[in-house]
KEKE-3310 file (N, C-alpha, C; in steps of 0.2 Angstrom, whole numbers, plus 5000, padded with zeros to 4 digits):
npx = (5756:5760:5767:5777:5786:5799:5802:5813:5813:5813:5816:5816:5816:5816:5832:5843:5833:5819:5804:5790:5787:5773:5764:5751:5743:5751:5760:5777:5788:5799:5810:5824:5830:5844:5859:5858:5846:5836:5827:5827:5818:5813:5799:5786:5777:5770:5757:5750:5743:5749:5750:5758:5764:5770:5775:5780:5790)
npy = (4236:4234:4241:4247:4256:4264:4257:4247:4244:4230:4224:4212:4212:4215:4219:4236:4243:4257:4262:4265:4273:4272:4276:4273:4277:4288:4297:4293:4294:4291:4278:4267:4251:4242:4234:4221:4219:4222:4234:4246:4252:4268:4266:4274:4273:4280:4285:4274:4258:4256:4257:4249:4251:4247:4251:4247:4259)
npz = (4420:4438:4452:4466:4466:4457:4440:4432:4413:4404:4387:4371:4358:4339:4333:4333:4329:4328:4340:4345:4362:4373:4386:4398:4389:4384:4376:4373:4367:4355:4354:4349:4349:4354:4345:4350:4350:4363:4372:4384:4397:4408:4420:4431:4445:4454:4452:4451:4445:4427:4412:4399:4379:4366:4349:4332:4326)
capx = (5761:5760:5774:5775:5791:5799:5805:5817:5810:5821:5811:5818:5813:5821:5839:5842:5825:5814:5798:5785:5783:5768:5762:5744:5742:5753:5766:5783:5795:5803:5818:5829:5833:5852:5861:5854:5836:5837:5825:5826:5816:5808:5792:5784:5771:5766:5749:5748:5745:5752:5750:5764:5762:5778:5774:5786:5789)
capy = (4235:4237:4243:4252:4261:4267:4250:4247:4238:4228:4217:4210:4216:4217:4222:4240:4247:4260:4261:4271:4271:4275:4275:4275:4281:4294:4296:4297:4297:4284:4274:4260:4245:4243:4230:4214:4221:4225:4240:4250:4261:4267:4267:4276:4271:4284:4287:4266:4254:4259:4250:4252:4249:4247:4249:4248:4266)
capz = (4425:4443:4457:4471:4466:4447:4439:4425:4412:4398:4382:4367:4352:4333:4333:4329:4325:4331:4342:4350:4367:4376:4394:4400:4381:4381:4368:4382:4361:4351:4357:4346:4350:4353:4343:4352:4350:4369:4372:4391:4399:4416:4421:4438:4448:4459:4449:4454:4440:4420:4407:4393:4373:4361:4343:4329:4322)
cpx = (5759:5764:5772:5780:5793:5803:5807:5816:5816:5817:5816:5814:5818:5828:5840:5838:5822:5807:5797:5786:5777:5765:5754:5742:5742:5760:5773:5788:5795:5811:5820:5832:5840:5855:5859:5846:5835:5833:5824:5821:5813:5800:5790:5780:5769:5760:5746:5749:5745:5753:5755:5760:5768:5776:5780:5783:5789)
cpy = (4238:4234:4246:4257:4262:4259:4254:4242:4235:4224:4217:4209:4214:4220:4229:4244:4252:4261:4266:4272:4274:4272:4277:4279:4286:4294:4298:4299:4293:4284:4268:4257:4243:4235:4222:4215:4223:4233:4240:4254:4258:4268:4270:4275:4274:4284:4277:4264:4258:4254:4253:4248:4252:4246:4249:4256:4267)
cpz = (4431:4448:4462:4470:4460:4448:4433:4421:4405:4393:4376:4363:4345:4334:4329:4325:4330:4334:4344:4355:4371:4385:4396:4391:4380:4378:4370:4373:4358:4354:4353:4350:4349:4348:4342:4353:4358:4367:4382:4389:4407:4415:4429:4438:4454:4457:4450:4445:4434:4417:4399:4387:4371:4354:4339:4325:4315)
residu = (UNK:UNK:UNK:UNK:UNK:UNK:UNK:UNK:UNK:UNK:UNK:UNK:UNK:UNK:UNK:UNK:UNK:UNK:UNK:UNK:UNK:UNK:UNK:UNK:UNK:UNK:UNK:UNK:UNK:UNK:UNK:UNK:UNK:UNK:UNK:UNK:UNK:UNK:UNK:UNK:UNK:UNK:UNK:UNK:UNK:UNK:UNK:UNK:UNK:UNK:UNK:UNK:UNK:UNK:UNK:UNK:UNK)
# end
């Protein structure tokens, strides 16, 4: 991914499950997927481009 400012990202996924997330291959936690498989999150781009990875947990 690359921005100039923090973005807000949204993908649909399985409903109700949990994932990794990672950033630049760092391990930011696990977050689940809300009811409609909907997963959030931010990402910053001060450090320029980041590249995300969503594993199932």
């Amino acid at each position: 991914m690359l921005g100039i400012e923090d973005a807000q990202v949204t993908v649909e996924l399985e409903n109700d499950q949990e994932y990794k997330l990672f950033i630049d291959d760092v391990h930011i936690g696990k977050i689940r997927s809300n009811l409609a498989g909907k997963l959030n999150f931010n990402v910053d781009f001060v450090n320029g481009k980041q590249s995300v990875k969503i594993t199932k947990a």
